[in-house]
N, C-alpha and C positions, 0 to 999 in steps of 0.2 A: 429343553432347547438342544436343537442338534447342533453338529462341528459347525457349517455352513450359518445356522443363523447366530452362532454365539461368534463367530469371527467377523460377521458383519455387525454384530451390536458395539462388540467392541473396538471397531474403525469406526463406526459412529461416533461412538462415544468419547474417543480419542478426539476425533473433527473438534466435536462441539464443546470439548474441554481446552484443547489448543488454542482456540478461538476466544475464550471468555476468559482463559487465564491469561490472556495476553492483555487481552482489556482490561481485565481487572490490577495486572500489574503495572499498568501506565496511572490508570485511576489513585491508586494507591501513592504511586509516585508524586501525585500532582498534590494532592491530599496532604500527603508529610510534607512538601517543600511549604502547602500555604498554613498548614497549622503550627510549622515551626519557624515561623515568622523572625527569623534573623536578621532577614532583611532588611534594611531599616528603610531602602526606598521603594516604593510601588516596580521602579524601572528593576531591581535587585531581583525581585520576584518575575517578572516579565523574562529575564534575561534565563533567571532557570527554570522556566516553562518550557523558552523555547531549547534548552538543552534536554531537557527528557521528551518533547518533543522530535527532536535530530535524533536521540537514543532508542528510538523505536518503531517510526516511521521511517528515520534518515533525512537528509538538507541535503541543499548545495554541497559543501565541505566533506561529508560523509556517508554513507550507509547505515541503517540502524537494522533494529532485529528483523523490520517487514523485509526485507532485501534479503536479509541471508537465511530468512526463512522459505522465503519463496525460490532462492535458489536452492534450497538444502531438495526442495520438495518438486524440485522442476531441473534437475540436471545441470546446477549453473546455468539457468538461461537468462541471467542480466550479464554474466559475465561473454557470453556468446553474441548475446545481444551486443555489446559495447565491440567483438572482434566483426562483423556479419557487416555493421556498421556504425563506423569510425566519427562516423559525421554528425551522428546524435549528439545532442550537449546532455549533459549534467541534466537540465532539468525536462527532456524529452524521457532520460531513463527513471527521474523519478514518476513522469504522467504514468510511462511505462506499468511500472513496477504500481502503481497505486488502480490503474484500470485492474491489472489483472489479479488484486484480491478484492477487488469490489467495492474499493472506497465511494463513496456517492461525491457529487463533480464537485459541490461548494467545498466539501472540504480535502479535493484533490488541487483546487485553483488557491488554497490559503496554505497548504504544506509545501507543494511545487514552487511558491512565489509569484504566481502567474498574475499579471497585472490584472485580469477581472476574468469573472466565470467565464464567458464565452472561450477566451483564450482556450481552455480547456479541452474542449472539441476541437477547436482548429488546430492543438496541437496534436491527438489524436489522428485526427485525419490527415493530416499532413504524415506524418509515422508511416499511417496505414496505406500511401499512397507509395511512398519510398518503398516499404516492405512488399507492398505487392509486384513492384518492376524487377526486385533485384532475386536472381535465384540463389538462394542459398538455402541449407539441409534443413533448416529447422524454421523455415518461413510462416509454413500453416499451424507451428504452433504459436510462433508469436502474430498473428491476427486472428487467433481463440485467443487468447488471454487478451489482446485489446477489447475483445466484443464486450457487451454489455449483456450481464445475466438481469433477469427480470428480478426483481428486489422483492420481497414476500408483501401483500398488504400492510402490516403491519408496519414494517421499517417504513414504506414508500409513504405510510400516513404521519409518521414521525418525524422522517424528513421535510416533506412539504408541510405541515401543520401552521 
């Protein structure tokens, strides 16, 4: 293997470890909280789903690691995002931030709080209508990260199934 393809093996491989160790350590999370059943009410359990849930996608309230991952790997662009424009709310930058690692819309429309899927796109497009009138430096990267990458057979049969 030469310089050229062992440097691309391993941003490969880096990608798709990043990606599944992230999953695997929310997984893991959810796992320990319901086999160590402390809890003594269903709601006790619920209550710290949706905290390792805030802790790694992010809520209303806070940021989680998808946010400070994506800006680690995109130049602070939720942070630029929030100065470009001011007028977004809380849950415009989490659609934000969930478009542009590829979350699929059911479960951008259940983390976001959005009252029903459709919401989803309309807040989308709504974004993408704001972000297209106003000029500012880093406009056409934030309507590539709103687009929609094509999801592999696989996942999109998973999803819809």
């Amino acid at each position: 293997m030469n310089k050229k393809e062992s440097l691309r093996f391993h941003r490969n491989r880096q990608l798709v470890h990043s990606a599944y160790v992230y999953l695997a350590c929310f997984i893991l999370d959810c796992r320990n909280a319901r086999n160590h059943m402390r809890y003594g009410k269903e709601e006790d359990l619920h209550k710290k789903y949706l905290e390792i849930l805030a802790k790694f996608f992010g809520s209303l309230e806070r940021d989680g690691q998808l946010q400070d991952d994506l800006n680690k790997s995109h130049d602070n662009i939720l942070h630029q995002l929030k100065v470009d424009f001011p007028q977004f709310s809380r849950q415009e930058v989490l659609v934000f931030s969930y478009y542009a690692v590829g979350l699929p819309v059911p479960l951008i429309h259940e983390l976001a709080g959005l009252s029903f899927d459709k919401m989803t796109s309309m807040t989308k497009t709504q974004m993408k209508k704001r972000i297209k009138v106003k000029a500012c430096p880093r406009r056409e990267e934030y309507l590539m990260l709103l687009e929609r990458e094509k999801l592999p057979n696989w996942v999109r049969n998973a999803l819809f199934a």
